[in-house]
LUMGU-582140 format. One record per residue (C-alpha): x, y, z. Coordinates in steps of 0.2 Angstrom, whole numbers, plus 5000, padded with zeros to 4 digits. Layout:
+------+------+------+
|    X |    Y |    Z |
+------+------+------+
|    X |    Y |    Z |
...
+------+------+------+
This chain:
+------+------+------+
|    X |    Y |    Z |
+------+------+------+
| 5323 | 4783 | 5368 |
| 5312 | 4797 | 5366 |
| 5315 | 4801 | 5348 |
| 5310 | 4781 | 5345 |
| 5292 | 4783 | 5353 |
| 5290 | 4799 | 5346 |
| 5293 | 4793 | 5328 |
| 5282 | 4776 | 5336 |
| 5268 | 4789 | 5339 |
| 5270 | 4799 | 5323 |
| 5268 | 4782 | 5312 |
| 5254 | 4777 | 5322 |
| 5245 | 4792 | 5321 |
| 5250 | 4792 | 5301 |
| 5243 | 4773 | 5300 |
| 5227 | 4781 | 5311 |
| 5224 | 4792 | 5299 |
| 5226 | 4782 | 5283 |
| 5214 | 4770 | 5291 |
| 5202 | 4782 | 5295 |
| 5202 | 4790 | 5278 |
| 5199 | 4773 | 5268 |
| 5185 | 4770 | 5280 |
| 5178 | 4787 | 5275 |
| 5181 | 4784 | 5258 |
| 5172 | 4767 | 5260 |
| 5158 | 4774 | 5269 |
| 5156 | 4787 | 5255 |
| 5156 | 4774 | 5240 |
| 5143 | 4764 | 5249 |
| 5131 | 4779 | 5250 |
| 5137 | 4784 | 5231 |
| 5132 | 4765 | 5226 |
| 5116 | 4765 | 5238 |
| 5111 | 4781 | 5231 |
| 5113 | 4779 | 5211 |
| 5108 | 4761 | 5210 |
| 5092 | 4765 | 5220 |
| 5088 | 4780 | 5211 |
| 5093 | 4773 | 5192 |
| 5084 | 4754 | 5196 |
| 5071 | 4757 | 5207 |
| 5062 | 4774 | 5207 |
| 5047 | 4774 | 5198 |
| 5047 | 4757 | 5190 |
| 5027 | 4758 | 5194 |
| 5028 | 4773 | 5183 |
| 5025 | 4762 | 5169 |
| 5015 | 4746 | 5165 |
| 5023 | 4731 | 5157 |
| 5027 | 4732 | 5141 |
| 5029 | 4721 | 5123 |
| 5023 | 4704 | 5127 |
| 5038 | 4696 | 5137 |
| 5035 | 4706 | 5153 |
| 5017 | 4703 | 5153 |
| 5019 | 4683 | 5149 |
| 5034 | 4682 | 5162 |
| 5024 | 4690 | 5175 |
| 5008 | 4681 | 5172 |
| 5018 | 4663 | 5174 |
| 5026 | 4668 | 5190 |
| 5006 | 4672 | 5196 |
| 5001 | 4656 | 5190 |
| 5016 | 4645 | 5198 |
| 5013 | 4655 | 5215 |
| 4996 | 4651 | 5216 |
| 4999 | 4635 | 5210 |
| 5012 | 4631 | 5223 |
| 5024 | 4624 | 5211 |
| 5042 | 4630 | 5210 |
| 5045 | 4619 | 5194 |
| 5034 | 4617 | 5181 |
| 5032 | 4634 | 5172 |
| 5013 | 4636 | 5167 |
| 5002 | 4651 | 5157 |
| 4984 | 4648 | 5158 |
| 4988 | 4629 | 5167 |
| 4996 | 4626 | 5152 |
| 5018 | 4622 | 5153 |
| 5027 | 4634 | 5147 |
| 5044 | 4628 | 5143 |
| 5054 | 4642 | 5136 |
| 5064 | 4649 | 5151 |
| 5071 | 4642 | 5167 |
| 5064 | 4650 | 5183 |
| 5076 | 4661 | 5191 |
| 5065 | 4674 | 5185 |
| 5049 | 4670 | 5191 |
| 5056 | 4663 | 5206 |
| 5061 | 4680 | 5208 |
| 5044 | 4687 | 5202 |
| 5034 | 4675 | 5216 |
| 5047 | 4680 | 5230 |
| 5044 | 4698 | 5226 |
| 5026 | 4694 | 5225 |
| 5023 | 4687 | 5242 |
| 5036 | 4701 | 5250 |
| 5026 | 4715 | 5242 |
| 5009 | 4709 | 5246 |
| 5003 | 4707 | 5231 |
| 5003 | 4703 | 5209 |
| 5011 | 4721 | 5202 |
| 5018 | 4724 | 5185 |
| 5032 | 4733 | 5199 |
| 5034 | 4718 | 5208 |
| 5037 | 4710 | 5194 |
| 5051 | 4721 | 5189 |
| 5061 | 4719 | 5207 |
| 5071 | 4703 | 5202 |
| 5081 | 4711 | 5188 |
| 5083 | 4727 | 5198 |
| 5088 | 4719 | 5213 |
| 5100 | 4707 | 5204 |
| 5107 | 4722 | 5193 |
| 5109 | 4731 | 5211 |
| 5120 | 4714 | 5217 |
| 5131 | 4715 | 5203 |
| 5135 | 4734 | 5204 |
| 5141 | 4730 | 5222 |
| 5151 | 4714 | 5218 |
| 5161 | 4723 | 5202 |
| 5166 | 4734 | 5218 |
| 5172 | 4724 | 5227 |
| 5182 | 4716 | 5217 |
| 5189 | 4730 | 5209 |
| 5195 | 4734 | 5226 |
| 5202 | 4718 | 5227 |
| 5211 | 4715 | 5211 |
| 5211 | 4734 | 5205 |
| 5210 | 4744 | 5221 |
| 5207 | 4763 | 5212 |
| 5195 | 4762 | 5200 |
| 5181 | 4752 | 5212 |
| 5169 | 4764 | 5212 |
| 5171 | 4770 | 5192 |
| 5168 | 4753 | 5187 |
| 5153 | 4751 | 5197 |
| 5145 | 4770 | 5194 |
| 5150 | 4767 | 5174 |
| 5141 | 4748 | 5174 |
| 5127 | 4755 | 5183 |
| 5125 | 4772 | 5170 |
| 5124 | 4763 | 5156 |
| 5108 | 4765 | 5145 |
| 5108 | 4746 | 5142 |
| 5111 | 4742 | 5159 |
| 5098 | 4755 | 5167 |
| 5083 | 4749 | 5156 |
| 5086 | 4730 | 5156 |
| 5088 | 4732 | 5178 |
| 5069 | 4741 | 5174 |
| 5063 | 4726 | 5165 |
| 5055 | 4709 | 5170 |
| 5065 | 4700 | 5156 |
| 5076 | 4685 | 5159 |
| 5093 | 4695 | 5150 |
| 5095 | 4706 | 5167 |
| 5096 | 4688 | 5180 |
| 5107 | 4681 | 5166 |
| 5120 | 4696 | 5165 |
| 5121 | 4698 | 5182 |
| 5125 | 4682 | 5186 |
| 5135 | 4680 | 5172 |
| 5146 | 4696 | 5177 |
| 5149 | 4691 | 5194 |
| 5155 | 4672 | 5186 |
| 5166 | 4680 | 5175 |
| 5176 | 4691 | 5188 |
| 5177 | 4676 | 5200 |
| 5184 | 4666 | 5186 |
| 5198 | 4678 | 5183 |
| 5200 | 4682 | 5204 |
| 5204 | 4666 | 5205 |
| 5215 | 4664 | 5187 |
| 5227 | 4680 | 5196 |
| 5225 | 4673 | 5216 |
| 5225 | 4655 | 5214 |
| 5212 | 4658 | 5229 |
| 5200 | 4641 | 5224 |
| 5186 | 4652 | 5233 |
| 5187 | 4661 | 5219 |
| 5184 | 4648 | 5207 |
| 5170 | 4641 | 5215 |
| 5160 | 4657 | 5215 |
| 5162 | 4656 | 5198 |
| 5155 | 4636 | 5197 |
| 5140 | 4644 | 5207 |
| 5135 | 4658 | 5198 |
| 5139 | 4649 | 5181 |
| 5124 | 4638 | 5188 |
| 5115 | 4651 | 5193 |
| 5115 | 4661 | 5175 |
| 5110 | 4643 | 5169 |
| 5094 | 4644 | 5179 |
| 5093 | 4661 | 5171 |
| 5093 | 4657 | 5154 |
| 5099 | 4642 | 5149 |
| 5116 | 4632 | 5144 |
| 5121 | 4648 | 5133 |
| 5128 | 4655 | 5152 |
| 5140 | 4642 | 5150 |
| 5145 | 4640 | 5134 |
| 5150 | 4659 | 5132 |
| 5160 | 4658 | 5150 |
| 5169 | 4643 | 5142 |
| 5168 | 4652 | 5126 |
| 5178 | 4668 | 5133 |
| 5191 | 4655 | 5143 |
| 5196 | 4645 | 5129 |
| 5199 | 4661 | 5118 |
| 5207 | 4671 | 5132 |
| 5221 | 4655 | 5135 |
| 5222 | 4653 | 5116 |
| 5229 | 4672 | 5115 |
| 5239 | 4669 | 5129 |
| 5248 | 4652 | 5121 |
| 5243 | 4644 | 5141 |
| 5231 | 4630 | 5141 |
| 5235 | 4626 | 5160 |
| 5220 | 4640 | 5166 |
| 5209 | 4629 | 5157 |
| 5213 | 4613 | 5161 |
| 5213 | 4620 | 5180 |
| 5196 | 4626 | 5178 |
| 5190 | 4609 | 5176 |
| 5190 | 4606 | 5193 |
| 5180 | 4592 | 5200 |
| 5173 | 4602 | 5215 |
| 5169 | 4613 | 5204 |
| 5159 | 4604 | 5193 |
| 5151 | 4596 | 5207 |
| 5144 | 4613 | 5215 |
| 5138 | 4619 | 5195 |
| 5128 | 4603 | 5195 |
| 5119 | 4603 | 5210 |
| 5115 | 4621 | 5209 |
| 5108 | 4615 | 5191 |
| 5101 | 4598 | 5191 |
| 5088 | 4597 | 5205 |
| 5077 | 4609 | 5194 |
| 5082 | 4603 | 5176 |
| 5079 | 4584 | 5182 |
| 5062 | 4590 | 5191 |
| 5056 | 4600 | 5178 |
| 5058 | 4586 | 5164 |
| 5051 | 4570 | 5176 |
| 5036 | 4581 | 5176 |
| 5036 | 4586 | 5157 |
| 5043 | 4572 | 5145 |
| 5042 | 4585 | 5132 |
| 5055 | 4597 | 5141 |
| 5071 | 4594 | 5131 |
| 5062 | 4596 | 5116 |
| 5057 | 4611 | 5117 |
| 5069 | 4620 | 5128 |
| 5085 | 4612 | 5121 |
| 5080 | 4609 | 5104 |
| 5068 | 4623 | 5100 |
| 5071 | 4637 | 5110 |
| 5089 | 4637 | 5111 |
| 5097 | 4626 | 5096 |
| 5083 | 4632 | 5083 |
| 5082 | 4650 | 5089 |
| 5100 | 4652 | 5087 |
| 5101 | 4643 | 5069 |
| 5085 | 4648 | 5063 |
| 5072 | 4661 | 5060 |
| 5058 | 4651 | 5067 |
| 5052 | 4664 | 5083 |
| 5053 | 4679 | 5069 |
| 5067 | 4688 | 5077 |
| 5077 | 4689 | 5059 |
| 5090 | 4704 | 5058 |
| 5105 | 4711 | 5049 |
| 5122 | 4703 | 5052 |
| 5128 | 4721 | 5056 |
| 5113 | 4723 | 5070 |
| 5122 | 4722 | 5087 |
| 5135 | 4734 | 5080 |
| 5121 | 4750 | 5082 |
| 5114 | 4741 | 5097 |
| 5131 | 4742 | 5108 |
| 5134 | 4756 | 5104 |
| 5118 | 4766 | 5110 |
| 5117 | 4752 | 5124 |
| 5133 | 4759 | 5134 |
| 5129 | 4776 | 5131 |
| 5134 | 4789 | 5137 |
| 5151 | 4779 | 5137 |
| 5153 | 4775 | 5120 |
| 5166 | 4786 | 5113 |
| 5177 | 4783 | 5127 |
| 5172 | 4763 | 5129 |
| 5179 | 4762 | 5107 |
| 5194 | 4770 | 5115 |
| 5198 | 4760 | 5130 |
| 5195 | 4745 | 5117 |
| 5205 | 4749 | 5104 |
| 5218 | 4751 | 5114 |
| 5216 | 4735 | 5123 |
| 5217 | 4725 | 5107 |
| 5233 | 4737 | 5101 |
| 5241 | 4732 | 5116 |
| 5235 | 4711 | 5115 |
| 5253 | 4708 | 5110 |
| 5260 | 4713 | 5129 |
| 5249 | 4697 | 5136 |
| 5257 | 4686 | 5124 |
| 5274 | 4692 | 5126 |
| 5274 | 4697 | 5146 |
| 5271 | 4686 | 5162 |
| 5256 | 4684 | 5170 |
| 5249 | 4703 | 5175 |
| 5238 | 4719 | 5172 |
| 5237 | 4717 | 5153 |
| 5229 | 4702 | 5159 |
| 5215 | 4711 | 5163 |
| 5213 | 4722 | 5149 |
| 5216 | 4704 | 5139 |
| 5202 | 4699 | 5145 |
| 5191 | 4710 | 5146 |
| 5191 | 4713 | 5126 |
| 5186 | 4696 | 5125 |
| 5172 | 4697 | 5135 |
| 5166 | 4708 | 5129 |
| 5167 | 4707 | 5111 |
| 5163 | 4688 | 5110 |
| 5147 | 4687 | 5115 |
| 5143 | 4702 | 5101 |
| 5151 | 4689 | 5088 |
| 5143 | 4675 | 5094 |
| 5125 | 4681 | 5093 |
| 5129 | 4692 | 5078 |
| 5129 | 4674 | 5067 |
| 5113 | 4668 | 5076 |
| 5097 | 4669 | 5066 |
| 5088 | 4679 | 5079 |
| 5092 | 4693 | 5087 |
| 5085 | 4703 | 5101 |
| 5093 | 4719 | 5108 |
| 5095 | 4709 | 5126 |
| 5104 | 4696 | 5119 |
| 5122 | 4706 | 5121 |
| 5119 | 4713 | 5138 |
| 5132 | 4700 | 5145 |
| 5146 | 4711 | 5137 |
| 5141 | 4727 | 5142 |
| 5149 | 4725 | 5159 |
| 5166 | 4718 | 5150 |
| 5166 | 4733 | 5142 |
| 5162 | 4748 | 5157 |
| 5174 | 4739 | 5168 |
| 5185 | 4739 | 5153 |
| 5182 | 4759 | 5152 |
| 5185 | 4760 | 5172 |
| 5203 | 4752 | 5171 |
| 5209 | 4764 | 5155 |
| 5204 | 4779 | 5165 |
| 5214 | 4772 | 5181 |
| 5228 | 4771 | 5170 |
| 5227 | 4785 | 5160 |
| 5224 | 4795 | 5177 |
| 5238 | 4788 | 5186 |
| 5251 | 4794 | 5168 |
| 5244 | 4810 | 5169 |
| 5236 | 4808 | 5153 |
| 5221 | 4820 | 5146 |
| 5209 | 4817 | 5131 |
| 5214 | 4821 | 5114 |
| 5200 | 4839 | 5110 |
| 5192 | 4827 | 5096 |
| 5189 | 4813 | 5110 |
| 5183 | 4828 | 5122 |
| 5171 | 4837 | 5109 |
| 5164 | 4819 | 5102 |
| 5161 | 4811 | 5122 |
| 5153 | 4832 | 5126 |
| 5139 | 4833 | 5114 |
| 5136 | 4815 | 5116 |
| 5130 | 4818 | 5134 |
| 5122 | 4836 | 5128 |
| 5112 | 4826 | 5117 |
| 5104 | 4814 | 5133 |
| 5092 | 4830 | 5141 |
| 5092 | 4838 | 5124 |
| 5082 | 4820 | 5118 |
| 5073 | 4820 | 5132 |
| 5064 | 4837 | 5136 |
| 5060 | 4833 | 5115 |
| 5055 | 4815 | 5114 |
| 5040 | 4819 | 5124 |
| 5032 | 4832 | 5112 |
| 5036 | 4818 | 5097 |
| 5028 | 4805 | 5104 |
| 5012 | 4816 | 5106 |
| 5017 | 4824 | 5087 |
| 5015 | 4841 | 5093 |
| 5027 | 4854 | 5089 |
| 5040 | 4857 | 5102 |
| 5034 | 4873 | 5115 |
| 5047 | 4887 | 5115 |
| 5052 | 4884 | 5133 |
| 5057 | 4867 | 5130 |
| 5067 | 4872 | 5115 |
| 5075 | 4887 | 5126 |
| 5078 | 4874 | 5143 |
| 5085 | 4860 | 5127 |
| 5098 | 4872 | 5123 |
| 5103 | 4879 | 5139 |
| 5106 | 4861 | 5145 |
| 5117 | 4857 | 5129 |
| 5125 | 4872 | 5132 |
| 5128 | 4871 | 5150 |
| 5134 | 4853 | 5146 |
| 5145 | 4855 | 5132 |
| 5156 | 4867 | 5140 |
| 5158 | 4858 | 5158 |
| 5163 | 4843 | 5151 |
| 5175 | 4853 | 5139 |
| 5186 | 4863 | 5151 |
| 5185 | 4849 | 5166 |
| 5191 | 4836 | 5153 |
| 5202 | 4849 | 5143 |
| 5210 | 4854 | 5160 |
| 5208 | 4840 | 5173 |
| 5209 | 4827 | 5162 |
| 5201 | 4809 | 5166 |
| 5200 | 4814 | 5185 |
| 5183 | 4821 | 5183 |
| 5176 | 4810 | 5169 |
| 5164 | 4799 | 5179 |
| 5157 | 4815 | 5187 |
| 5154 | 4827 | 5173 |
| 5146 | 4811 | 5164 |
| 5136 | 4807 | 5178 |
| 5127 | 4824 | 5180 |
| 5117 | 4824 | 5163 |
| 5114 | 4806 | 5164 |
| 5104 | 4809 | 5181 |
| 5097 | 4827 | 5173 |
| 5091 | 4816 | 5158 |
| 5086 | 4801 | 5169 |
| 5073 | 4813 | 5179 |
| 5067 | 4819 | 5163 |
| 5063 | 4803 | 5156 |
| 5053 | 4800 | 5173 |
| 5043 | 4816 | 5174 |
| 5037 | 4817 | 5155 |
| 5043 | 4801 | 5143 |
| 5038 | 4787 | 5156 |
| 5020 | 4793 | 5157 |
| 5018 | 4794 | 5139 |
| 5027 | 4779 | 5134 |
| 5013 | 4768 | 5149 |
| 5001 | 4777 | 5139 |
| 5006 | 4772 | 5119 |
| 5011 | 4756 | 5126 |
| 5008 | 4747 | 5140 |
| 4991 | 4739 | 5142 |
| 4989 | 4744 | 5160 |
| 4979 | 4760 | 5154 |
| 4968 | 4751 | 5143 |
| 4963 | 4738 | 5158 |
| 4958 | 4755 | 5165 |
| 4950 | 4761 | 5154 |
| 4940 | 4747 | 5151 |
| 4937 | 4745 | 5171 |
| 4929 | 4761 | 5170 |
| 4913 | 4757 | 5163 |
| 4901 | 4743 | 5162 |
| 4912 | 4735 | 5148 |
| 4925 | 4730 | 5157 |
| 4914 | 4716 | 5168 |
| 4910 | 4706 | 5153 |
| 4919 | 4690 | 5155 |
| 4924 | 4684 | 5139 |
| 4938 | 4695 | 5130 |
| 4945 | 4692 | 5112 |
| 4959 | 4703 | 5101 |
| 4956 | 4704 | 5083 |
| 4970 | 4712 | 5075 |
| 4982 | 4720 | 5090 |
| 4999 | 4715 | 5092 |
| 5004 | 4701 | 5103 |
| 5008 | 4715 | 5117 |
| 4989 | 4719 | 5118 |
| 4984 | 4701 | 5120 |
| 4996 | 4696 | 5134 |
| 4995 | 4714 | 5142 |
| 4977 | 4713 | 5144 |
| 4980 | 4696 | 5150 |
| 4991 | 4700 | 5164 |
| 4979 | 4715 | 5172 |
| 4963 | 4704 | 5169 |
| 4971 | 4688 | 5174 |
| 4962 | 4680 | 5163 |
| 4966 | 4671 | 5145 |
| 4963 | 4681 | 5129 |
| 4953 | 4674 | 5113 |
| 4961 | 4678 | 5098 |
| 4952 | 4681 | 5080 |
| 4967 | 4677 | 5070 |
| 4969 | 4657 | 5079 |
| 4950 | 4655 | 5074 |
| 4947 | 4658 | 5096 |
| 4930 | 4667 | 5092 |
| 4919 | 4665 | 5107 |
| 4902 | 4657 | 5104 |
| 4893 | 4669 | 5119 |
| 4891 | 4689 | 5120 |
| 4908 | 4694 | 5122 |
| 4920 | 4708 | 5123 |
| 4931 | 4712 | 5107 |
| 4948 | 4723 | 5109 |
| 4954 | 4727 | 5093 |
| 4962 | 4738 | 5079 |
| 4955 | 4754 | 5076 |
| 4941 | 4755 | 5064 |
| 4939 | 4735 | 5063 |
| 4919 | 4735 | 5063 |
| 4914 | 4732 | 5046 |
| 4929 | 4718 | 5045 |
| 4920 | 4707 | 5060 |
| 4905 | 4710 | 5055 |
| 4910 | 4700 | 5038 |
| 4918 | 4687 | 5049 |
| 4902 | 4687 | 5062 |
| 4887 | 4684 | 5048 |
| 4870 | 4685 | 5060 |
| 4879 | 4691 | 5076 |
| 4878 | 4711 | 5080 |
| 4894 | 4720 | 5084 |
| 4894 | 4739 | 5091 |
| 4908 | 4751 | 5097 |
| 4905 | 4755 | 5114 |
| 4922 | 4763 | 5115 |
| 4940 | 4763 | 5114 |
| 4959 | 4768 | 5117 |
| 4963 | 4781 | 5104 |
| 4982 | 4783 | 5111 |
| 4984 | 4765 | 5106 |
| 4974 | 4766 | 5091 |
| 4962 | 4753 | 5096 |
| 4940 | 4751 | 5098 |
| 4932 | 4741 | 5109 |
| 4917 | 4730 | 5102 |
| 4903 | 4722 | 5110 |
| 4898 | 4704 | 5101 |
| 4882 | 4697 | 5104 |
| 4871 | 4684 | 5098 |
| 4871 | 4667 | 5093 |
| 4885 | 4655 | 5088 |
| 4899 | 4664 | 5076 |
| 4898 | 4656 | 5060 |
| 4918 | 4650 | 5055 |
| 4927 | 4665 | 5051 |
| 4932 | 4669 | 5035 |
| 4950 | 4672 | 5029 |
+------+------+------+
């Protein structure tokens, strides 16, 4: 009897423990998670103004619907703007009236906050479906170059992956559960991606579904999918806004549906023309520092496809996929006739959650790198603070100081070797870690001396400043004669106000403020016959003069 309660007390005490330690190890992932995401999302997102003429444009609509009190009609200047759903700017107003005010920052928060969201659902369910590899799934998706800039942006692509990502894993909890709860998170965040972006969400889940049954010769998964509960939830997450939104613009499925999704995709109408080729260089600086071990976990995913035709239902499953995932979307927007870089950041989870379940199994076989994997993935990372103690004198095209040349090596060093004997001699146990530590090295770099200068070169915050600094800056009336479109809607944005342009014949009839390219005065003063123009300053970082136009009525400008 005594032996019985003291093995009842010994297993007890053993269960104690194990519970204790999970909870510890818990605890210890939170503030792991807590900790990077903060530090990679949200530190310093002030440090630079908006940039290119997206961010400016979508923060500027988010202004306007916010002071207009309308959460469905997206307007520039009182005008509709019908490009986008709202997610975003709903976002961008929230963060608004939370933050006390209209801040290129502020307008930033969505993406970062939905980017910080999808870190902690991968998690989870990695704990769920893939207990032990939770936390290098979530630490490798959030230390990925693509991932970190596009959760600093105020763009659309960040609200559309992260949504997209959290649909996706639903979908397949519920293809290996059968748990229905599953399946309508996936209904719900499928909705919620289309608010982000637009029918593409859908059509790529449906896209990686139909592929991913037709590998495994199962059409059940499918046909499953397609449940009416389901649909019913996808639609009234959808339809309020889409009905709203066109009631109040007839034109609406014109020129969302027809020209800014069917004509971008089959035309080069918006100017965003590239190689067939292009996404191949963009993947694969987008998951550094990852890359070399991401073509790895891939290959040898697609290698092994044969093992989820030929097995039951199970772990290559996963891998299945995964591959799919990631590797559609690439395909599919490889043969559209625009291309933007943000376009494939739906994939780039695919593949880092794709990396976090190699390593788990390599890990658990005991497996180390190959010494050409090791080298490669080594100077790789090396070259991340390497770049950026350089980048900074480049931008400025000075010559490189000695110190930073001396600190440069030391760090590639430092870096190369680390990685080499920890992956040569611990093997994949310490990958995420060694990685890790350059990315944050290179990461508060970037911070501390490329960020300033990038605001600097090319956001249109400074120039605002600049302007604001003198007498200049009061005049009322602003036109742009040949500055690229991020000067326009920069400007636009920090003066809250619209921007005549020169090139669309906008030449104001009053005294008015001209921004434009360096150099520009004889050329308006052959457009402006009888009016006086006179530089009273400029931007030189951005290579631009400010003119003062006065006098009468501009007579129409010549070509």
């Amino acid at each position: 009897m005594q032996g019985a309660i003291a093995i009842a007390l010994k297993t007890s005490n053993l269960r104690d423990d194990q519970q204790y330690r999970e909870r510890a190890r818990r605890s210890t992932d939170l503030i792991a998670l807590i900790a990077f995401c903060g530090f990679l999302f949200f530190a310093g997102l002030q440090v630079i103004g908006l940039l290119g003429a997206d961010e400016p444009r979508y923060a500027q609509i988010a202004r306007e619907m916010l002071a207009r009190h309308d959460w469905v009609t997206p307007v520039l200047f009182g005008q509709p703007w019908l490009e986008k759903p709202p997610l975003l700017y709903w976002g961008e107003m929230l963060a608004y009236k939370t933050t006390g005010g209209v801040t290129g920052w502020a307008a930033r928060l969505p993406s970062a906050v939905l980017c910080t969201l999808m870190v902690f659902f991968i998690y989870v369910w990695a704990r769920r479906f893939r207990r032990g590899m939770q936390l290098d799934a979530a630490l490798i998706t959030a230390a990925s170059v693509l991932i970190i800039g596009f959760a600093r942006g105020a763009s659309t692509d960040m609200p559309l992956t992260a949504t997209f990502t959290i649909a996706m894993l639903s979908w397949y909890g519920w293809y290996e559960s059968q748990n229905r709860a599953w399946l309508l998170a996936f209904y719900a965040f499928a909705g919620l991606g289309t608010l982000a972006k637009g029918p593409v969400a859908v059509f790529l889940a449906g896209l990686i579904i139909v592929a991913f049954a037709a590998l495994r010769r199962d059409w059940r998964p499918v046909l499953r999918t397609l449940w009416l509960p389901g649909i019913v939830l996808y639609l009234a997450v959808t339809l309020p806004w889409f009905i709203a939104v066109q009631r109040a613009n007839p034109e609406f499925f014109r020129v969302f549906i027809l020209e800014h999704n069917l004509a971008r995709y089959t035309t080069s109408v918006y100017r965003h023309q590239q190689p067939f080729w292009y996404y191949l260089p963009v993947a694969l600086i987008g998951l550094v520092p990852w890359t070399v071990f991401v073509i790895t976990a891939l290959v040898d995913a697609i290698r092994d496809w044969r093992f989820s035709v030929e097995e039951p239902q199970g772990k290559e499953d996963l891998r299945t996929y995964l591959a799919l995932w990631c590797l559609l979307p690439i395909i599919f927007f490889s043969l559209s006739q625009s291309k933007l870089p943000g376009y494939i950041l739906p994939a780039i989870p695919a593949a880092t959650i794709l990396l976090a379940d190699f390593v788990l199994r390599r890990e658990q076989e005991g497996d180390k790198p190959s010494l050409w994997l090791a080298i490669t993935h080594a100077v790789l990372c090396a070259a991340l603070p390497v770049a950026a103690l350089i980048v900074p004198f480049k931008l400025l095209h000075v010559d490189v100081s000695k110190p930073a040349m001396i600190v440069a090596a030391a760090l590639a060093i430092i870096t190369v070797l680390t990685l080499l004997v920890s992956l040569r001699s611990q093997g994949y146990r310490l990958l995420r870690f060694t990685t890790l530590v350059p990315l944050l090295i290179t990461f508060a770099l970037v911070l501390r001396g490329t960020a300033p200068i990038i605001d600097v070169l090319q956001s249109e915050r400074p120039v605002q400043i600049t302007l604001g600094e003198t007498a200049i800056g009061e005049i009322p009336t602003v036109a742009v004669y040949d500055v690229p479109r991020s000067v326009e809607y920069g400007l636009e944005f920090y003066r809250n106000q619209k921007i005549a342009s020169y090139e669309r014949n906008e030449i104001p009839e009053g005294d008015h403020l001209v921004v434009a390219a360096a150099g520009s005065k004889a050329e308006l003063e052959f457009r402006l016959k009888g009016r006086r123009v006179t530089r009273v300053g400029g931007f030189p970082p951005q290579k631009l003069d400010f003119y003062i136009v006065s006098g009468g009525s501009s007579e129409q400008p010549k070509p």
